[in-house]
C-alpha positions as CSV (number, residue, x, y, z in Angstrom):
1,X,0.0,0.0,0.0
2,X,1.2,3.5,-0.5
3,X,1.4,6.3,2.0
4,X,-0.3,9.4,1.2
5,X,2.0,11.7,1.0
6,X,3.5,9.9,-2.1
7,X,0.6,10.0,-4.1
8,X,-0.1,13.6,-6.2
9,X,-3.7,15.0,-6.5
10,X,-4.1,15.1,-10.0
11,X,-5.2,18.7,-10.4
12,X,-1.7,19.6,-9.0
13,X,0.2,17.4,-11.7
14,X,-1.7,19.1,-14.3
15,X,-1.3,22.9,-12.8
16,X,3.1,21.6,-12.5
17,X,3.0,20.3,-16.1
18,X,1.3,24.0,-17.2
19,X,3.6,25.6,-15.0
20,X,6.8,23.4,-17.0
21,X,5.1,24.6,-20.6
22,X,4.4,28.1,-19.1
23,X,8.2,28.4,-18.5
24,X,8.8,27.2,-22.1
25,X,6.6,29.4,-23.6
26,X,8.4,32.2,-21.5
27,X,12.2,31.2,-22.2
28,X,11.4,31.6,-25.9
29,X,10.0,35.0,-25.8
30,X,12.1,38.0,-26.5
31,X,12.6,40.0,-23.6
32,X,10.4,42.8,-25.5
33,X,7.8,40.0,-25.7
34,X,8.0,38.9,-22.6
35,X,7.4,42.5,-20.7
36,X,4.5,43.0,-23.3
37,X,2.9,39.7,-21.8
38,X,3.4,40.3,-18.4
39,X,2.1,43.7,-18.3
40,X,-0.9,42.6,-20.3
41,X,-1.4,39.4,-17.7
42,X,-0.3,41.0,-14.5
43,X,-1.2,44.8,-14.8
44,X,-1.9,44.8,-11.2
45,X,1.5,43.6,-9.8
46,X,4.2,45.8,-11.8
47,X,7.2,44.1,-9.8
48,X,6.6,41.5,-11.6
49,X,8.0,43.6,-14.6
50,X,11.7,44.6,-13.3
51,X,14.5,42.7,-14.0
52,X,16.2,40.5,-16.0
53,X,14.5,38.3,-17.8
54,X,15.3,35.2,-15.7
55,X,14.2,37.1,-12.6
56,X,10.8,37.9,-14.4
57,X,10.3,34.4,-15.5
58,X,11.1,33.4,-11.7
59,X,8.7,35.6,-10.4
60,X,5.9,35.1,-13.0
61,X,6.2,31.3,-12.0
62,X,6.5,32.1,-8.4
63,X,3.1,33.9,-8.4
64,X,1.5,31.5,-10.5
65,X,2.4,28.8,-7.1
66,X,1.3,30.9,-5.0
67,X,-2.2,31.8,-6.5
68,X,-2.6,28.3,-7.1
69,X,-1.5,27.1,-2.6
70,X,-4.3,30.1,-2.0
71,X,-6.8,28.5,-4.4
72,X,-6.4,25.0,-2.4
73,X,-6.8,26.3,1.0
């Protein structure tokens, strides 16, 4: 039998594996692309929009987490 904790709801696989191909689609952007689709998806957080753009991809992905852990609970 196995424990619990070892077994993944299935709604978080699926958010991970659009979180993996969200960081694709991300990495091939230009940077000029990529601060284009941030500020038109996150007009409300415009930290999100400084840095480089590994930092923005970090944090776009990081917020993405996060809304999804305040969604479960």
């Amino acid at each position: 039998m196995k424990s619990r904790s070892k077994i993944k709801p299935i709604r978080k696989v699926f958010f991970i594996e659009n979180l993996n191909l969200l960081k694709r689609n991300l990495d091939y952007m230009s940077i000029s692309e990529l601060f284009e689709y941030v500020k038109e998806h996150y007009p409300e957080n415009e930290e999100l929009w400084v840095g480089s753009k590994k930092i923005i991809i970090r944090k776009i992905l990081n917020f993405e987490r996060n809304r999804m852990n305040e969604e479960e609970t």
